[in-house]
C-alpha positions, 0 to 999 in steps of 0.5 A: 526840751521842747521834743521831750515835752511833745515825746512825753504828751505822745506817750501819755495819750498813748497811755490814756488810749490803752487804757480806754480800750481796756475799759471798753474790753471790760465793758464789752465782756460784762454786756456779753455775759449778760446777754448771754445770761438774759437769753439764758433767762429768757429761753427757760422761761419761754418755755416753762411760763406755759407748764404752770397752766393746766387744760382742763375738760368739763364733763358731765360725770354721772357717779353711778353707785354700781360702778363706784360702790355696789356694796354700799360701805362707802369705805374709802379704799373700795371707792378709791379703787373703782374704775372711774373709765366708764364714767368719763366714757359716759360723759364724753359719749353725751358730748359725741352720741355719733362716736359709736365705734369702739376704736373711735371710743378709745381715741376719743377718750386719750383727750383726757389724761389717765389721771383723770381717773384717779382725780374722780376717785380722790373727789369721792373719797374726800366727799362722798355724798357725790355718789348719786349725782351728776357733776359737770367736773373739770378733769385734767386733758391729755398731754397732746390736748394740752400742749395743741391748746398751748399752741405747741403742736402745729395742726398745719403739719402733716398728720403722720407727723404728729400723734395728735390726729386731724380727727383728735383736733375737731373733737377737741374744737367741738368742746371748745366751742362749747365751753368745756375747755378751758386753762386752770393754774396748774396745781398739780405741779405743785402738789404731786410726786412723779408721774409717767404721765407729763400733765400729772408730774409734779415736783412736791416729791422732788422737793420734799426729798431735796428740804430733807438731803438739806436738812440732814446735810446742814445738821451735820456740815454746819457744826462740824465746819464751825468747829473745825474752822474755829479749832484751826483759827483759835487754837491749833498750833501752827506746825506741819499737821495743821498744815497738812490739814489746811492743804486737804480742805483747800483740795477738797473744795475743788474736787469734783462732785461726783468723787464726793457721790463715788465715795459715798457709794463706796463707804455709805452704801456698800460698806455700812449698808445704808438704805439706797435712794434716800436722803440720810445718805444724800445729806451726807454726801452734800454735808462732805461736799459743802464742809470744805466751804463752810470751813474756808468761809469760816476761816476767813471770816474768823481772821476779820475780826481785829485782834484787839477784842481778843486782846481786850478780853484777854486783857480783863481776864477771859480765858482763851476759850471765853475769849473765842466763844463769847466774843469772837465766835459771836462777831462772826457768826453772821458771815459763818451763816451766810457762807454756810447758806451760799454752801447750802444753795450749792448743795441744792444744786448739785445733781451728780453725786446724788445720782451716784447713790441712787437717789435718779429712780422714778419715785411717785410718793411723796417722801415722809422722812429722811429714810423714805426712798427720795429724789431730789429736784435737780435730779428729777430736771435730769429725769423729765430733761431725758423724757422723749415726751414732748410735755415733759419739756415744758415741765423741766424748764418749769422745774428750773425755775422753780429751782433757780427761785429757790436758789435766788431765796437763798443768796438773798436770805444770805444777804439779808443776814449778813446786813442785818446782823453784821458788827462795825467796828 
């Protein structure tokens, strides 16, 4: 009796032993996915904290009405369309009177971005009454004067190693020391299109053309998947095409998203003809993507509502289509939104059909409507992460952040709906 007793005490501390470590495992792989998940974190944001400031360059700038507006009209397309070069050379040249040399001006005047041009011309047009004057006006540097004024070009490296020249660093430490340098929040990134140019990129197109694929793609993948969640939970009969039925919807969650942009290649833009690169056909391609989703979250939380309110309403005389839309459709509607917006969120994510529909060109404006030529903000990472430009780095993990918000919004909103109009019962 008493071995059977000292056998049984082995085996049970034995027991609690593996059942330790499986808890340590456990533990240990929960801390590895979150160290992984804060290097993660961490990695992006180190690099593109830096993205949302902006050098700028003070300049004296003399708006000389020859060069501006010889006509004097004042009308906007002239100015806008002026060559603003001689101004910012002329302003520079008050800074540096020995930089006499043409070669020597035209390095010089790399320091500021070529944007810097355009950037006066939009100062004219929206004020006019600076043709006369003279300004001291903050205009955007170059990429290489910002990226050495973030510390991310070594000036301790041999200067055929870097495209910012010794000569470059002393010019630009010279308006340093004389104030006309300084860092500004960098709106630009926040309220332009695409540029060649890594200071003058934004992602307001980008993400005009994603809000716009969203919205078409919630327009249709949110009442079809309702509907067809409901008809396959409320009312179809259980036989073998409804089966058949379910079995596809469950393949088609897990199909691959590119076969989703394939498709859309095929159908939408070869054989309807509908324009390329735009976020109608986006949305579509996301809708068919995200309808799996929303019907399988439907479904499921269809099936959660208990059966006595159907019973219930039956019992006092409601039909069945009264039934499912005055009761049951309402009771459930909050978990339907919320798998539709975790749907949505993927769907903003997602790059690869997308690319197969053309939406990866290099677009400038600012997409108007759901028929202009778009991309979309993971699309334009993918574009600014291919660059071989040094500056466009620091923009693609400021464009993820900006995208890993938007997608953090959206689960929260999701949440908060869940909690705000969910049911006990």
């Amino acid at each position: 009796m008493r071995d059977l007793t000292l056998n049984t005490s082995a085996q049970m501390q034995k027991r609690h032993r593996k059942e330790t470590r499986f808890k340590w495992y456990g533990r240990i792989a929960i801390l590895l996915s979150l160290a992984f998940l804060v290097f993660m974190f961490a990695a992006i944001l180190l690099r593109g904290m830096s993205a949302f400031q902006q050098t700028k360059i003070g300049l004296d700038i003399s708006f000389n009405e020859q060069v501006i507006d010889p006509a004097g009209t004042r009308d906007p397309g002239d100015m806008a369309r002026a060559n603003y070069k001689p101004l910012i050379s002329a302003g520079l040249a008050e800074v540096f009177p020995e930089v006499t040399e043409r070669r020597e001006k035209n390095q010089l005047y790399k320091l500021i971005s070529n944007g810097g041009m355009f950037e006066l011309g939009q100062m004219v047009v929206e004020n006019p009454e600076l043709i006369g004057t003279k300004q001291t006006i903050w205009l955007s540097a170059s990429s290489e004067a910002d990226l050495f004024m973030k510390g991310k070009i070594d000036a301790k490296v041999e200067e055929e190693l870097r495209r910012f020249k010794d000569r470059d660093i002393a010019w630009f430490n010279t308006l340093k020391d004389q104030g006309k340098i300084k860092k500004k929040f960098n709106t630009t990134f926040f309220k332009s299109g695409d540029s060649r140019e890594p200071e003058m990129a934004g992602i307001l197109g980008a993400a005009f053309g994603s809000f716009f694929s969203l919205l078409v793609c919630f327009v249709i993948s949110f009442p079809l998947g309702i509907l067809t969640a409901v008809y396959l939970e409320e009312f179809a009969k259980k036989n073998r095409i409804t089966d058949l039925i379910e079995v596809n919807i469950n393949n088609l969650a897990a199909v691959p998203s590119i076969v989703f942009g394939l498709l859309g290649l095929s159908i939408f833009l070869n054989f309807f003809n509908l324009p390329r690169s735009t976020p109608l056909v986006g949305g579509i391609v996301l809708a068919l993507m995200t309808l799996p989703t929303i019907i399988i979250a439907s479904r499921s939380i269809l099936r959660s509502v208990p059966q006595n309110i159907r019973d219930a309403a039956l019992g006092l005389g409601a039909s069945k289509t009264q039934t499912t839309f005055h009761h049951v459709v309402p009771l459930a509607m909050p978990g339907m939104l919320t798998g539709t917006i975790l749907g949505m969120a993927r769907a903003l994510g997602e790059t690869a059909p997308l690319l197969m529909i053309g939406m990866v060109a290099f677009i400038v404006d600012i997409p108007k409507g759901i028929t202009d030529v778009a991309t979309s903000l993971p699309v334009q990472i993918f574009l600014w992460a291919d660059s071989p430009e040094k500056g466009f780095v620091e923009r693609t993990s400021a464009a993820i952040i900006v995208l890993l918000v938007f997608l953090v919004l959206m689960n929260l909103f999701a949440v908060y709906l869940r909690r705000r109009m969910e049911r006990r019962w």
